[in-house]
N, C-alpha and C positions, 0 to 999 in steps of 0.2 A: 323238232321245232320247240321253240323255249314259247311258255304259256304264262303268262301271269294269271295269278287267281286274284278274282274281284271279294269282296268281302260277304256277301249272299251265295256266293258260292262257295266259299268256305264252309259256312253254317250250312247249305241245305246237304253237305256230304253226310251230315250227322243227323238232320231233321228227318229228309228223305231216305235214308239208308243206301245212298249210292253204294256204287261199286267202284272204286277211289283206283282201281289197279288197271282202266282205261285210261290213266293217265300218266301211268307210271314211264312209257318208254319215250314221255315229253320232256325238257329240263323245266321244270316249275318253278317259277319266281313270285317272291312278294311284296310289294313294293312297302315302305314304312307307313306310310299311311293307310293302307289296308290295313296293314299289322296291326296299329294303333289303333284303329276302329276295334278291330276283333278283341284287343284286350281290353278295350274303357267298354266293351259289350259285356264280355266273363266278368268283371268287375259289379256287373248293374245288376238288377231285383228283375231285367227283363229275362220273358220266358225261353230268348236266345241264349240265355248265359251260360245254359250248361251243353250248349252246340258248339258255341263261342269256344269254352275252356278245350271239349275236343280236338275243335280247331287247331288250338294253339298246341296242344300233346304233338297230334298229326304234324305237323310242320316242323316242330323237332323231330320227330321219330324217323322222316323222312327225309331228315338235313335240307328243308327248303329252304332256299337262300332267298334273304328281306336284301332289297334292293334299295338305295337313299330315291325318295322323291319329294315334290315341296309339292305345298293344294292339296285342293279338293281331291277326293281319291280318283272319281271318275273321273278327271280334266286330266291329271295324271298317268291313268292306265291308258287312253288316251295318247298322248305326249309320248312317253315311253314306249307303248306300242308299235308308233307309228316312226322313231329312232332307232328301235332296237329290233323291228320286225319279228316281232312277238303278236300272236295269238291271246284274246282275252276271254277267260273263262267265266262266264256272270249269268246271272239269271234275269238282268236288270234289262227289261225289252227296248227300251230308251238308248241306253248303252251299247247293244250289239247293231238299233239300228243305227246309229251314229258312226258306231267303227266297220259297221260295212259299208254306208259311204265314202269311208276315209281309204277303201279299200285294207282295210285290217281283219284276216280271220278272227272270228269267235266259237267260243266251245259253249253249250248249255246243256240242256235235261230236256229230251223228249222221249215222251213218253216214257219216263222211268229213265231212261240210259242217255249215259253223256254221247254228248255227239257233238262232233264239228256243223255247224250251219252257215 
């Protein structure tokens, strides 16, 4: 299943001490506007920056592929999602309830471990 990762879920791989290798046998994508979020994050004095910077190592290390998309990120992952029948990874409650109406799986953190919801 190809998964897009949302931008809080990037960061809380690092925050939360996930275990990032329940992900590993999905093709994970990132759309540019995530991307961009994640890098103007590592860039800033906020106390994400240095999950942020993780972030961005992990996504090379793992040759995750950034995907073109235009907008908001979430109207995006969204869009994309629902064209490319992709799975969205977020921790954002808003966003998964919205792409489960759209009939779109999502992946979060419960109770410590990723899991599809």
């Amino acid at each position: 299943m190809k998964v897009l990762l949302d931008t809080n879920f990037l960061l809380a791989i690092e925050q939360r001490h996930l275990n990032f290798d329940a992900l590993m046998d999905h093709e994970l994508l990132v759309l540019e506007s995530v991307f961009f979020e994640v890098v103007k994050i590592s860039e800033s004095n906020r106390k994400a920056a240095s999950a942020a910077k993780v972030a961005l190592k992990m996504l090379e290390k793992f040759g995750i592929k950034t995907v073109p998309s235009k907008g908001a990120a979430d109207r995006a992952l969204l869009d994309y999602a629902s064209k490319q029948g992709c799975a969205i990874a977020t921790l954002d409650r808003d966003l998964r309830k919205t792409a489960r109406k759209k009939g779109i799986p999502t992946i979060a953190v419960v109770k410590g471990q990723i899991r599809q919801t």
